[in-house]
C-alpha positions in Angstrom: 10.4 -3.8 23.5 12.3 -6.7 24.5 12.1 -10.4 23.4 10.1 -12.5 26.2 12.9 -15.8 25.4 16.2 -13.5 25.5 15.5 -10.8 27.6 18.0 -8.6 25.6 16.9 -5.0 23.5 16.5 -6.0 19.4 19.3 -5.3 17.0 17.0 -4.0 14.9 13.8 -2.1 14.0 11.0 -3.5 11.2 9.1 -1.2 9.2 6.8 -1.0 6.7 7.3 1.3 3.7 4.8 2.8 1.6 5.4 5.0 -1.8 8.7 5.8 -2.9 11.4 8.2 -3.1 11.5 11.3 -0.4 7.5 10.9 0.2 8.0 7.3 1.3 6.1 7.1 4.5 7.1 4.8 7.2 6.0 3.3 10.2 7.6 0.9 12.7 5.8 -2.3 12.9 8.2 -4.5 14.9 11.1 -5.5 16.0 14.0 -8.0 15.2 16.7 -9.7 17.2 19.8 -11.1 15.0 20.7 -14.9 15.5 23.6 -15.6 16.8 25.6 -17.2 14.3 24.7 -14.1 12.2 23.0 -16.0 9.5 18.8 -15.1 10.4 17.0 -12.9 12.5 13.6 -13.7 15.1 11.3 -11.1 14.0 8.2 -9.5 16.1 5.6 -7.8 14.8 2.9 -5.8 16.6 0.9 -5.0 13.2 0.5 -7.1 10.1 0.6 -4.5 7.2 -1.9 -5.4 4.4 0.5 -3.1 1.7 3.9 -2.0 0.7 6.8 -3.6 2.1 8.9 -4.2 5.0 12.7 -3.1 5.5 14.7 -4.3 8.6 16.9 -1.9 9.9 19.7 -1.4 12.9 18.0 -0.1 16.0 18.9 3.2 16.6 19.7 3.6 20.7 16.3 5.2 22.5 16.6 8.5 23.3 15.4 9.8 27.2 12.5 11.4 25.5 11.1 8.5 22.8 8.4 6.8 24.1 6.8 10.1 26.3 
């Protein structure tokens, strides 16, 4: 996913987190792009959870297989 305004691959992944501990289960619900004086991030979503709670992480690189 890239940002339509920036054309450039997000610094980092959203997520939504539900339970705790080892059987948290999450899911990737977006994506963020860091501003550039460091101090806020755009964020995109393509879901909207309804529960538990969102963590912003760094974007791992995409492997040649993710996404297939």
């Amino acid at each position: 996913m890239t940002n339509p305004k920036s054309n450039t691959r997000p610094s980092h992944a959203v997520y939504v987190i539900e339970g705790d501990g080892p059987s948290a289960f999450w899911t990737k619900v977006g994506s963020a792009w860091a501003h550039n004086d460091g101090d806020g991030f755009n964020i995109q979503l393509t879901a909207l959870p309804l529960t538990g709670r969102l963590a912003v992480r760094k974007a791992k690189p995409q492997s040649d297989t993710e996404g297939r």
